[in-house]
C-alpha positions in Angstrom: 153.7 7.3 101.5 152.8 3.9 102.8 151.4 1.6 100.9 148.4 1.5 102.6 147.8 5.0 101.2 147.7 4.8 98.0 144.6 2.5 98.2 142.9 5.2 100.2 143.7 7.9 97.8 142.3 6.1 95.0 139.1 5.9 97.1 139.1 10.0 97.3 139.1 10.4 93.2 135.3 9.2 93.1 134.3 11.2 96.5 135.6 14.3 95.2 133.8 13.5 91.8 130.2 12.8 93.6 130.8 16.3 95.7 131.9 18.3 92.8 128.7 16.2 90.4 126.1 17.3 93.5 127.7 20.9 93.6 127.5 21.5 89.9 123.7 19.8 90.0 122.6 21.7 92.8 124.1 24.9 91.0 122.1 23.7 87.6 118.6 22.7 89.2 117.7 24.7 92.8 116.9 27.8 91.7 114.2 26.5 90.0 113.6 23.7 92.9 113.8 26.9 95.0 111.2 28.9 92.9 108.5 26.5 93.0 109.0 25.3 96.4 108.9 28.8 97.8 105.8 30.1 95.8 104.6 26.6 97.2 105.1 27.6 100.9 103.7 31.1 100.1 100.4 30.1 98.8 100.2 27.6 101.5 100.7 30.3 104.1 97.5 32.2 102.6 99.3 34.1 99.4 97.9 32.7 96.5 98.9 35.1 94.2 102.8 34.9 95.3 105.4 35.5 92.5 108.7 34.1 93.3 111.9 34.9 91.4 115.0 33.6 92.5 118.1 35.3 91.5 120.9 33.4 93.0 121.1 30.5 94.9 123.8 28.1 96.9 123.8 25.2 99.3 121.3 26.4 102.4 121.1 29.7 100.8 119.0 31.7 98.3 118.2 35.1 97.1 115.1 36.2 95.3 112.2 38.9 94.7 109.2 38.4 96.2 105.4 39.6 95.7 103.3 38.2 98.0 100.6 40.6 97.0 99.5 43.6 94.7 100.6 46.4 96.5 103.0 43.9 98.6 106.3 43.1 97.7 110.1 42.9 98.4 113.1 43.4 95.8 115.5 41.3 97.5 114.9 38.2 99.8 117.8 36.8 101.2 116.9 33.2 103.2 119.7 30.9 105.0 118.0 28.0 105.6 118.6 25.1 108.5 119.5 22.4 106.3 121.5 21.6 103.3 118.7 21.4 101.4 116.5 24.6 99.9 113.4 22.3 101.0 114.0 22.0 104.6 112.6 24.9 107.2 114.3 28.6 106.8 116.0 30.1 109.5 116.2 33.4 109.1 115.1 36.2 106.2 116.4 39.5 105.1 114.6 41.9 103.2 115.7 44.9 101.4 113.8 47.5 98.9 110.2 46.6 101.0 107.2 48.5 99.3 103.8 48.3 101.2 100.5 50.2 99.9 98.7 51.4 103.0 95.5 50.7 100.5 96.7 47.2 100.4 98.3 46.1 103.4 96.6 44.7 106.7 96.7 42.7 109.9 95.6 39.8 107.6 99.0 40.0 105.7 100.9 40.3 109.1 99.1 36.9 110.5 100.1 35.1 107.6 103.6 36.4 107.9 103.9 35.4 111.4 103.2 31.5 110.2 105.7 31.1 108.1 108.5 29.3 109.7 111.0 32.2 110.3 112.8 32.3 113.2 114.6 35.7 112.9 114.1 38.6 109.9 115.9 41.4 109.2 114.7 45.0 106.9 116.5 47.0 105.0 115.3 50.0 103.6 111.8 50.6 102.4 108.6 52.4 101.3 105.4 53.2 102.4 102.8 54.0 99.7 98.7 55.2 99.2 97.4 56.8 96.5 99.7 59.7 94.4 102.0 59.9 97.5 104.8 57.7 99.2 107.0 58.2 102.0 110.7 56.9 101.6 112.1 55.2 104.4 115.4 53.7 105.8 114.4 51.5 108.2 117.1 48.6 109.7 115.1 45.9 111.8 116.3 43.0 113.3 113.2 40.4 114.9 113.3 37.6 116.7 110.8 35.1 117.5 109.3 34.2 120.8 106.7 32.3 121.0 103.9 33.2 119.2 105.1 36.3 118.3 108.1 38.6 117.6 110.3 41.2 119.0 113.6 42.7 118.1 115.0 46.5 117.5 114.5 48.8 114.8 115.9 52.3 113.8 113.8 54.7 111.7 115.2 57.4 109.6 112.3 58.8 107.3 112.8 61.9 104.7 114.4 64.9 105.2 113.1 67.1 108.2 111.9 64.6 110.2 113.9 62.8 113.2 115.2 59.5 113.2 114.0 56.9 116.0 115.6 53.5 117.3 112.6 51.9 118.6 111.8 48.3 120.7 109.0 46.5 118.3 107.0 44.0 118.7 104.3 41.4 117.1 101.9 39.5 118.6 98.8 38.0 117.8 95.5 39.1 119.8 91.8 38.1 119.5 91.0 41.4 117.5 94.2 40.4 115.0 98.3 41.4 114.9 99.2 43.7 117.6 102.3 45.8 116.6 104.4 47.9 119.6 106.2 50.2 119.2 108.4 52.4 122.2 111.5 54.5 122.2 114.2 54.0 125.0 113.1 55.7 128.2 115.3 59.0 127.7 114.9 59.2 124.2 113.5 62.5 122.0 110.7 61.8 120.5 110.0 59.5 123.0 107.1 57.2 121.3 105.1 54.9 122.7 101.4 53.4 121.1 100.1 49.7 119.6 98.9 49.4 116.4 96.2 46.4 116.1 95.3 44.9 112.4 92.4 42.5 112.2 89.9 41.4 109.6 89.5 44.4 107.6 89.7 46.8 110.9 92.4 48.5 112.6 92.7 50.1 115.9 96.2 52.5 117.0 97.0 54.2 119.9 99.9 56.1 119.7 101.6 58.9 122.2 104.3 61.1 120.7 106.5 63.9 122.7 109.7 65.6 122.5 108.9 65.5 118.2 110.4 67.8 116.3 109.8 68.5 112.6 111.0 70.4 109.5 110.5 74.0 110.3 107.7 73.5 113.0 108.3 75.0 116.3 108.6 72.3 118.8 109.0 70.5 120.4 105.5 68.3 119.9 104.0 66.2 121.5 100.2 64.5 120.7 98.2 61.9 121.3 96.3 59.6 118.3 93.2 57.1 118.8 91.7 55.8 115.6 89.5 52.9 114.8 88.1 51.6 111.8 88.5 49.9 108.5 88.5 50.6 104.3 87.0 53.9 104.0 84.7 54.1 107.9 87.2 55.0 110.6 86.5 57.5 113.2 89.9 59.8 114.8 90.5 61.5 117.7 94.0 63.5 118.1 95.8 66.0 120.0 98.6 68.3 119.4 100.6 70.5 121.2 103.6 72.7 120.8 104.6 75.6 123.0 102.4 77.9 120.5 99.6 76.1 119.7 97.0 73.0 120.8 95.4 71.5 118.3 92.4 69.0 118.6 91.1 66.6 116.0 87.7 64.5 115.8 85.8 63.2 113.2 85.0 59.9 110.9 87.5 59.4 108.5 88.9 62.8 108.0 90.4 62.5 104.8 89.4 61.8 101.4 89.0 58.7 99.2 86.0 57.2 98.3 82.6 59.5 97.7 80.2 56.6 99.0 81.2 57.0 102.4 80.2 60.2 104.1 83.2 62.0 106.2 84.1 64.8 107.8 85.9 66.5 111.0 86.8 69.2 113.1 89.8 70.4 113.7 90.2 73.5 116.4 93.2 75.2 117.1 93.7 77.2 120.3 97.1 79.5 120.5 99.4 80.0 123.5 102.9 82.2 123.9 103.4 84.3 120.9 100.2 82.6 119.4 97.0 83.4 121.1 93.1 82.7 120.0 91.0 80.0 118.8 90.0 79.0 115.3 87.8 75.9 113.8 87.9 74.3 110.6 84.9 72.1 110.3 84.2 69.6 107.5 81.1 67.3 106.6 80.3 65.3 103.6 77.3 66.0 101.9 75.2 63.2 99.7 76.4 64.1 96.5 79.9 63.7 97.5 80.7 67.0 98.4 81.8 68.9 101.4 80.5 71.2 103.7 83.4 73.9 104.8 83.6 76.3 107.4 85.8 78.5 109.2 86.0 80.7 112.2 88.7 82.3 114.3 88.3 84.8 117.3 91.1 86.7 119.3 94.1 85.7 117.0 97.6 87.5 117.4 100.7 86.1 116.3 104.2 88.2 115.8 104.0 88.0 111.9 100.6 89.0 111.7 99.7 92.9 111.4 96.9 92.9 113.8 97.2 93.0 117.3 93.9 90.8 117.5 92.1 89.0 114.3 89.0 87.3 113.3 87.9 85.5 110.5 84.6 83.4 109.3 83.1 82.1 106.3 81.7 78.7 104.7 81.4 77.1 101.2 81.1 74.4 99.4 84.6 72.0 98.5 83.8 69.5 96.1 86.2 67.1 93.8 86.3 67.6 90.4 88.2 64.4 89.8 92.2 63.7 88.8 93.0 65.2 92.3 91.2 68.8 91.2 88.9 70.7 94.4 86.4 73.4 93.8 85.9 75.6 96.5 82.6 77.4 96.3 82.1 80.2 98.6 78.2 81.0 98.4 77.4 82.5 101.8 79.4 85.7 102.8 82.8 85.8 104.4 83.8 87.9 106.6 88.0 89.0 108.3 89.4 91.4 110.3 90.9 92.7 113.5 92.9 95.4 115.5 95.6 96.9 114.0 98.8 97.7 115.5 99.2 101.0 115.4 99.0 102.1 119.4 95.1 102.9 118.9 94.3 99.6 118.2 91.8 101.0 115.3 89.9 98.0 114.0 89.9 96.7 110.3 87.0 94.8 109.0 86.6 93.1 105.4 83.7 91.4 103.8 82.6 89.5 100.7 79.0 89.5 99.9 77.8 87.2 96.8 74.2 88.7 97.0 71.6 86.6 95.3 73.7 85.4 92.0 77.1 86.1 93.0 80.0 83.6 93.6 83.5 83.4 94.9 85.1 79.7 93.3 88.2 78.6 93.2 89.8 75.4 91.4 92.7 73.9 92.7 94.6 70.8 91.2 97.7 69.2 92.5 97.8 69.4 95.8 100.4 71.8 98.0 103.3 70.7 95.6 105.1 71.6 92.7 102.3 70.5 90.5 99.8 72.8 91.8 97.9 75.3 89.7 94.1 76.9 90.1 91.8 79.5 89.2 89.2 82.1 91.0 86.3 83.7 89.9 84.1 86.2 92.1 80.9 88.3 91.3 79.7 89.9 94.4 80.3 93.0 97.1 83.3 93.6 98.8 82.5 96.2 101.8 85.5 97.1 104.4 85.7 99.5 107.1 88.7 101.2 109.0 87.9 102.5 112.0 85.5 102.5 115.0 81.8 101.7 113.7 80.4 104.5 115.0 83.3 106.9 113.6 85.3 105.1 111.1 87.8 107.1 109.0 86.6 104.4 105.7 84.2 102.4 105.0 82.6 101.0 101.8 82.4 98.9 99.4 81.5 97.9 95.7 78.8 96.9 93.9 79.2 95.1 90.4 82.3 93.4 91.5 83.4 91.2 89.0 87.4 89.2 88.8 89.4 86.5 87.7 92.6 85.3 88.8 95.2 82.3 88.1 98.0 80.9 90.2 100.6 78.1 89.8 103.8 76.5 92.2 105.6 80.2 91.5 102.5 81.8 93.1 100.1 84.3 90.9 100.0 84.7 87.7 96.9 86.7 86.4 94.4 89.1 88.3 91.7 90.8 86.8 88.7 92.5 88.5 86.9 95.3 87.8 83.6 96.8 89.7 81.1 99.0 88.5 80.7 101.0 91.5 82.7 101.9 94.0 81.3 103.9 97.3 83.2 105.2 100.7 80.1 106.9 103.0 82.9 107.5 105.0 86.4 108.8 103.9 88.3 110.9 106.6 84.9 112.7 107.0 84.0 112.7 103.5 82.0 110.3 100.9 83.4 108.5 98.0 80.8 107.9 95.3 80.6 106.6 91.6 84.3 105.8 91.2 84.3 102.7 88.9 87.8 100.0 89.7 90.2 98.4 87.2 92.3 96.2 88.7 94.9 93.3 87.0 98.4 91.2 87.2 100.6 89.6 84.8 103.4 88.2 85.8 104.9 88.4 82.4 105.1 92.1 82.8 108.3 92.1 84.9 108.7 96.0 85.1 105.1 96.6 86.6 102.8 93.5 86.8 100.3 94.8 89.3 98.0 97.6 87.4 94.8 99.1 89.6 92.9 102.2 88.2 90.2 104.3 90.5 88.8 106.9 88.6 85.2 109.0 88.1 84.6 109.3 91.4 84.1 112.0 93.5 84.8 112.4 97.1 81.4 114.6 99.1 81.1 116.2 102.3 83.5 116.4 104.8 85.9 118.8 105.5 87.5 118.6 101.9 85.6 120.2 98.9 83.7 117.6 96.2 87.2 116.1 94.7 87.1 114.3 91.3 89.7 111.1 91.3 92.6 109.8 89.2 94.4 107.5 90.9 96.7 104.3 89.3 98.8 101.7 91.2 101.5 99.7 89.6 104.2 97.5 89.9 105.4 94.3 91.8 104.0 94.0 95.8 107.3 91.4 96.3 109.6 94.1 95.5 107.7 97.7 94.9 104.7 99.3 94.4 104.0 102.7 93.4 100.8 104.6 93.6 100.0 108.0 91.6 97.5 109.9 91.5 95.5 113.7 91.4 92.1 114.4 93.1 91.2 117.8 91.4 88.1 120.2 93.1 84.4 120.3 91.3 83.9 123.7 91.0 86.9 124.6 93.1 90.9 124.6 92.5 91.7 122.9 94.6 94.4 120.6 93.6 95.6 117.3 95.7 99.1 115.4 94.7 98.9 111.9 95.9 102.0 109.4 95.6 102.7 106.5 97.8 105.0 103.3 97.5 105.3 99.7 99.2 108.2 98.2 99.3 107.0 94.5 100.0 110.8 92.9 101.3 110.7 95.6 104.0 106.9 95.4 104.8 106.3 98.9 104.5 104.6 101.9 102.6 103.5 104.8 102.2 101.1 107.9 101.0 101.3 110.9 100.4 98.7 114.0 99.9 99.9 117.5 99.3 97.5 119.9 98.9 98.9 122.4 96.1 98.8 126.5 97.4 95.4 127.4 97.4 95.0 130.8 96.8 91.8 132.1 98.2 90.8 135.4 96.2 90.1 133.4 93.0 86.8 131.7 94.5 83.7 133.5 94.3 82.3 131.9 97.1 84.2 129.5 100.1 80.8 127.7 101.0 82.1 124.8 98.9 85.4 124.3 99.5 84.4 124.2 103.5 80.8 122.6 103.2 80.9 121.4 107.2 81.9 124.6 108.6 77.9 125.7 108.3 78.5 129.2 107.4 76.1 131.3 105.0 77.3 132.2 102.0 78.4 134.2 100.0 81.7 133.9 101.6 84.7 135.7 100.0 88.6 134.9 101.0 91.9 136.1 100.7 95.4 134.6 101.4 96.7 131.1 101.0 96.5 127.4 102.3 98.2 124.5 101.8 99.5 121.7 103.5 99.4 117.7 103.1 99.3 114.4 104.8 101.0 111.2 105.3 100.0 107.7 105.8 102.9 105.3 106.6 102.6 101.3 107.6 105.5 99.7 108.7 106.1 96.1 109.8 102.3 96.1 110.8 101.8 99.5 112.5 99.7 102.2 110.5 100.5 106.0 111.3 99.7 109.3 110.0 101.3 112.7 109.9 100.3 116.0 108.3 100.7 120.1 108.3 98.0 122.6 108.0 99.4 126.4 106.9 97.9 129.3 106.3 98.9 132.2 105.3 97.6 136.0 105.7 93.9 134.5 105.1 90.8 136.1 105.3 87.2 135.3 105.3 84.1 137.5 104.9 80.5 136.4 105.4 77.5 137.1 106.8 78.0 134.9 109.8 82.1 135.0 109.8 84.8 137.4 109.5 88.4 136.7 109.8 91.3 138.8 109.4 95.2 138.2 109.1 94.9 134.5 109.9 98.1 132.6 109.8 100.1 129.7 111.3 101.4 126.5 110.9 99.5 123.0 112.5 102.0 119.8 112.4 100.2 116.9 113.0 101.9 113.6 114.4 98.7 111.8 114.4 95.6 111.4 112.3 93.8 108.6 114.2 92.8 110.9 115.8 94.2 114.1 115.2 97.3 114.0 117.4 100.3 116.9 117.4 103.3 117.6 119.1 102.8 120.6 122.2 103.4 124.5 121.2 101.4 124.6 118.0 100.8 128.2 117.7 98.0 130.2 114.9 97.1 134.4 115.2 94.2 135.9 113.7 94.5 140.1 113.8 90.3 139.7 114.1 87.7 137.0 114.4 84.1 137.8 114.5 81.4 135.4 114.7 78.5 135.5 117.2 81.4 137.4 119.5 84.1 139.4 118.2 87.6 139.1 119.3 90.8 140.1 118.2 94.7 140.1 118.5 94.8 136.3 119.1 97.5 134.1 119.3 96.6 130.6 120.8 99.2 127.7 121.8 97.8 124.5 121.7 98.6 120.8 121.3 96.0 118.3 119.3 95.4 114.7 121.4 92.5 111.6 120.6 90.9 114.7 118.4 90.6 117.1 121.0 92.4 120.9 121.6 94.6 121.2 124.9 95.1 124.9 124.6 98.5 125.8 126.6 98.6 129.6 126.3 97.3 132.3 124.5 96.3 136.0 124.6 93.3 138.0 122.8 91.6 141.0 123.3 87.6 141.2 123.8 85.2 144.4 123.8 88.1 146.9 125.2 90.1 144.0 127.2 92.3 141.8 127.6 91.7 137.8 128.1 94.7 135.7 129.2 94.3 131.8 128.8 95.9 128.9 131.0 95.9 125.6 130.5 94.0 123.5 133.4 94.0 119.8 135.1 91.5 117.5 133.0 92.5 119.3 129.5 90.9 122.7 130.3 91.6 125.6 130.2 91.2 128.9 132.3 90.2 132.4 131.1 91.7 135.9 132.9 89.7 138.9 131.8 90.7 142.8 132.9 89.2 145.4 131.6 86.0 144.6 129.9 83.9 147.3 129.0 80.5 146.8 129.4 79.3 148.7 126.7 81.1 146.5 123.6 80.3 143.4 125.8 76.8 143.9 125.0 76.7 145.7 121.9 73.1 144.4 121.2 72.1 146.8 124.0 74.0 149.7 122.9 72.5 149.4 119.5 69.0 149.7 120.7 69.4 152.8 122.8 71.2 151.8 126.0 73.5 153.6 127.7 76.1 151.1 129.9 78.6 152.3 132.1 81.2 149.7 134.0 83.9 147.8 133.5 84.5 143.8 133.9 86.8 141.5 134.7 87.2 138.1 136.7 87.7 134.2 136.0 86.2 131.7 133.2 86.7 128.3 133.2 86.5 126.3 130.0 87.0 123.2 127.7 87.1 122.5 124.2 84.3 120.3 122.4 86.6 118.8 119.7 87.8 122.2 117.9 84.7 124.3 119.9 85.7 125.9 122.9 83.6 125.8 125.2 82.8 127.9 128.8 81.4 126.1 131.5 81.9 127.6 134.4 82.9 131.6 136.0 81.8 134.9 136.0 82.4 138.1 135.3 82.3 141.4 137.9 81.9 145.0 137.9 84.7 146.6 139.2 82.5 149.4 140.7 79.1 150.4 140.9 77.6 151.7 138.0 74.8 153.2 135.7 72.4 152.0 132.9 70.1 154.6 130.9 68.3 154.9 127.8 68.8 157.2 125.0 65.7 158.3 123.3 65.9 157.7 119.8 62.8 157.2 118.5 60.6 159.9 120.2 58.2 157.9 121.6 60.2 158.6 125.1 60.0 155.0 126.4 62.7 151.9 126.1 62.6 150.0 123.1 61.6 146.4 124.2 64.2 144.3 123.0 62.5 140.8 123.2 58.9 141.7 123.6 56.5 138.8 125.1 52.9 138.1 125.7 53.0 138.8 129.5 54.9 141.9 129.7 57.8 141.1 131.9 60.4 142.4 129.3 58.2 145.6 129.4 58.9 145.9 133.0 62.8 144.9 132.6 63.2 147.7 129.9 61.2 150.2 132.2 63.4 149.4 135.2 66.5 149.6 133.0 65.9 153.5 131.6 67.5 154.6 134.5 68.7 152.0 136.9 71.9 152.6 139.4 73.5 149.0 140.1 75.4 148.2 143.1 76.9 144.7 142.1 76.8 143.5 138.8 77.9 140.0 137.2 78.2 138.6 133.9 78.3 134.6 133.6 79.3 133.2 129.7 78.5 129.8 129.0 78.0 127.7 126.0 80.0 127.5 122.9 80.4 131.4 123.2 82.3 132.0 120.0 79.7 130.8 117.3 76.4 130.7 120.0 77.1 132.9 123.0 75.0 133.0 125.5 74.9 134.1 129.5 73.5 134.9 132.8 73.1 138.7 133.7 73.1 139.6 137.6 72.6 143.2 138.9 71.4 144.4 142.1 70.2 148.2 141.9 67.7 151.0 142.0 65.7 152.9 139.7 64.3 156.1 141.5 61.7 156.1 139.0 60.4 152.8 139.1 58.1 151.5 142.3 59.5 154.5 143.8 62.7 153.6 144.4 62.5 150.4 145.8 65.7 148.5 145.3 65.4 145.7 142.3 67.1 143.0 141.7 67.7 141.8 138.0 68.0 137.9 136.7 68.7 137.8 132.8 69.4 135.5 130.1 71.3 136.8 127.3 70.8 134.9 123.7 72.8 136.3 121.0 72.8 139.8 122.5 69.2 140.4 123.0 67.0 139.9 126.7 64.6 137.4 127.7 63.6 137.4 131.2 64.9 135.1 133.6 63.3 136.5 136.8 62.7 139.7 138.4 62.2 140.5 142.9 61.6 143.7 144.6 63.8 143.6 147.7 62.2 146.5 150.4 
């Protein structure tokens, strides 16, 4: 080393003593230094109530947490300043752990950022909060500024479900306050796009969203925001669409927080695709601080949904109840429905009534989360229908109807309801009346939680004897339900089984009736167990019946089956007799009847108005009518042959009628009638009436009426007497009449209410002396009435 150098290493003892003296005094007094002079800056830039804690801190460097206001804060704040010294003007800032309050925050905040010397700023991770709720969020910005204001990059990735977004943003400062951009590369999904503007205690966004897709919603979305306003008065207009649905949103401040500002909005949805219909959910505040609810939907279908087409409408009352609790009071009625799938597309109604002091409430606290829990009361009418209005096969409702239930995060967990009465007028032609309704749930009682009771009622009318009920339904409608049950005849034995279970994981269920063997000869008198088949009694019976039905739903179509069998019946009564009746009727269909083709009954005899005998009849059931197919029977010393015909007729060949037991009305009184009959009917069936409508019936060859003298006064008995004697003149004419062409014309129901047209063309050489006399008659029942009478010379 040269001597020179020693000097200068002596030199280097004390400069290496002053660096390492500042470096151990800047490690012992900047932070504090820093502290101050960074709350300084802070309250200078318009944050008075700026708390400043700095953790570390080195030469041009420091790192601190920082609340710049309530609500307003940063965990760690990393600043590299210009100089050497912590006073001199920071370059750049990064934050990390950022926590905003959307209650709290504001373009004011934003300005005041924007002045503080910063020239680029960097964000880590934070979170967004208001209220009870926050939103977590990782978000990694990078700004830089220019000019006046800032720009730079940012990526977004938010909680789970939801899609994360690198976006261009941008501050800059406008004459309404801070304008924030924000916009998503051109080809990116979403693709976002909108300006958010913050001013003195208002704030104005703009925002389009598409290609969004989140958690389970089908997408993708895409929607349109406006909003303008400030604290608690800001009005909102938004769009939404998916490729199901479009949803529109308008109103001021649609969503709750303070009572002393009014709000409210509506919000209507309109389907599309496998969604179709339109529904509105309307809300207003009211001057106590509640809110006006109400709700309508028209021509809803959705796959999931058991109705081919719904409705629904109602309103009420929602009010808070304070510590985030709703009550939801439904005064008005209330009213859902629709078309079921089940090929007829029978509609369903249902309907809740409060009448003058009922209710329907519910209390609901904790929001749609784990927390949530709430309770329902109702006292009021329930009424439902199934069915066409004009026709249905139920309808009802309740009266008296009282119920209870709670529910928590796991779903229900108590039911109870009871009503006093409970009242079908219609039930598959029958009347339900007096049957009084337990119903309850507990979901404690894993084996069978779900108990409902129907009993005391009795089921009127229709085609079913008066039936007394027992019916009970238990068990669990997520897994299975079973129903059980006896409806026993007043007066009658009739017997009815009923069963049915729902499995809920398959969506589907059934009933069951079964109608026990019925055998005939115990009953006194029939009139009561078939009260709609008018007949006088007393009516005696012999034989058996039995049979049953089915009601199945499955995945949201309802369908019915049943069988009808008789066996060796017979009936005897004033108005009916039937003999050797038997037969089996399957049924495919109940709304309305429906069965498969080639059903087939016989009867050995069936007398009513007319008496026939020896039938058999194929036929097939369809929307409640009979399409006979084929059958055979013999009528008044005959034979009829039947066809079916185009339109769900039916034809009629008669041979072989002998005209004496076709009228046997006449025979009775005296006449002598000579001929034989035969030709073409045509008919149809009214329901389970045939019916003739058209066709007639000739004489094979001329023949001969007379009258037998049996009451020795030597002159026809007048059947039908009337005022003006033309039945005296008929029955004159008739005592010895010749007839060249004669024609019978049935119409009518002609079984239980015959009636027809009687056509001769003949001579009676006693009678106007001979002159030929043609013969117009109208046959009721078996007895005359004249229809019209011409000499022909």
């Amino acid at each position: 080393m040269p001597p020179w150098g020693r000097r200068w290493l002596w030199v280097l003892v004390p400069v290496i003593i002053f660096i390492a003296g500042g470096v151990l005094s800047a490690r012992l007094f900047l932070p504090e230094t820093a502290e101050r002079r960074l709350a300084y800056v802070l309250a200078a830039a318009g944050f008075p109530q700026a708390q400043v804690t700095v953790r570390h801190a080195g030469w041009g460097w420091l790192e601190a947490g920082v609340r710049l206001a309530p609500g307003v804060e940063a965990d760690t704040v990393l600043i590299n300043f210009a100089g050497l010294v912590p006073w001199g003007p920071p370059a750049s800032v990064a934050l990390t752990g950022v926590s905003l309050d959307a209650d709290r925050g504001g373009g004011q905040i934003l300005a005041r950022l924007m002045a503080l010397p910063i020239g680029h700023l960097e964000i880590g991770t934070a979170r967004l909060t208001r209220g009870s709720w926050s939103v977590p969020l990782e978000l990694h910005a990078a700004l830089d500024r220019q000019g006046e204001g800032w720009r730079g990059q940012a990526v977004v990735v938010p909680g789970e479900g939801w899609p994360a977004m690198a976006l261009t943003v941008g501050l800059t400062k406008t004459s309404a306050g801070v304008a924030l951009s924000l916009e998503t590369a051109a080809n990116a999904v979403p693709a976002i796009r909108g300006t958010l503007v913050g001013g003195d205690g208002t704030a104005t966004a703009d925002v389009t969203v598409k290609g969004l897709r989140v958690r389970d919603w089908p997408g993708p979305m895409a929607g349109h925001l406006v909003a303008h306003g400030g604290g608690d008065r800001w009005t909102v207009d938004a769009t939404a669409d998916t490729p199901n649905l479009h949803l529109v949103l308008g109103g001021a401040r649609p969503w709750a927080g303070s009572q002393a500002t009014p709000w409210g909005f509506t919000l209507t949805a309109r389907g599309a695709g496998d969604w179709a219909g339109t529904a509105t959910l309307t809300m207003a505040a009211t001057d106590d601080g509640a809110l006006a609810v109400s709700v309508s939907a028209a021509d809803m279908t959705a796959p999931d949904l058991p109705l081919m087409a719904g409705f629904l409408s109602g309103g009420g009352t929602l009010r808070p109840q304070g510590d985030g609790a709703w009550r939801l009071d439904l005064g008005g009625p209330a009213q859902a429905g629709g078309r079921l799938r089940d090929g007829q597309g029978t509609p369903l109604s249902l309907g809740w009534d409060p009448g003058a002091d009922g209710h329907l409430v519910l209390d609901w606290r904790g929001g749609w989360g784990s927390e949530r829990r709430g309770h329902a009361d109702a006292q009021g009418a329930l009424v439902g229908r199934l069915g066409p209005a004009a026709a249905p096969l139920l309808a009802g409702g309740t009266t008296g109807l009282r119920g209870g239930a709670d529910w928590d995060a796991q779903g229900l967990s108590r039911l109870e309801a009871s009503a006093a009465v409970l009242e079908a007028p219609v039930l598959l032609g029958g009347r339900l009346e007096g049957a009084r309704l337990a119903a309850g749930f507990d979901r404690t009682n894993r084996a069978a939680p779900w108990q409902a009771t129907l009993a005391g009622g009795r089921v009127l009318g229709g085609w079913l004897p008066p039936l007394a009920l027992g019916i009970t339904l238990s068990g669990d409608p997520t897994k299975i339900l079973t129903l059980a049950g006896q409806a026993n005849g007043v007066g009658t034995p009739v017997v009815l089984g009923l069963t049915g279970q729902w499995t809920g994981a398959e969506k589907r269920g059934e009933v069951a009736v079964v109608l026990e063997p019925l055998a005939l000869a115990g009953l006194q008198d029939l009139t009561r167990l078939l009260p709609t088949a008018g007949l006088t009694g007393p009516v005696r019976g012999e034989g058996t019946v039995a049979g049953g039905l089915r009601l199945s739903w499955d995945q949201g179509s309802l369908t019915g089956t049943g069988e009808v069998r008789a066996d060796g019946v017979g009936l005897a009564s004033p108005s009916l007799i039937v003999d050797g009746l038997g037969g089996k009727v399957v049924l495919d269909g109940l709304f309305p009847l429906h069965s498969p083709p080639a059903q087939h009954v016989a009867a050995k005899t069936v007398r009513a108005a007319l008496a026939v005998g020896d039938v058999g009849l194929d036929f097939q059931l369809a929307d409640g009518r009979v399409l006979l197919q084929g059958g055979d029977l013999a009528w008044a010393g005959g034979h009829v042959h039947l066809a079916p015909e185009e339109g769900g007729g039916f034809s009629a060949t008669v041979a072989g009628v002998d005209l004496a037991q076709a009228l046997p009305a006449w025979t009775a009184a005296g006449y002598d009638l000579q001929g034989s009959l035969g030709g073409r009917l045509l008919g149809r069936f009214d329901g389970l009436v045939p019916v003739l409508v058209f066709g007639g019936l000739q004489a094979d060859a001329p023949g001969h009426i007379g009258y037998a003298d049996t009451s020795g006064a030597g002159v026809p008995v007048v059947l039908n007497p009337d005022r003006n004697g033309k039945v005296a003149l008929v029955t004159r004419a008739l005592a010895n009449y010749d007839y060249q062409a004669l024609t019978l014309e049935p119409k009518g129901a002609i079984l239980t209410d015959p009636r027809a047209r009687l056509l001769m063309r003949g001579v009676n050489a006693e009678f106007y002396g001979g002159y030929p006399v043609d013969l117009d008659l109208d046959l009721d029942g078996g007895d005359l009435s004249t229809g019209g009478l011409s000499e022909r010379r």
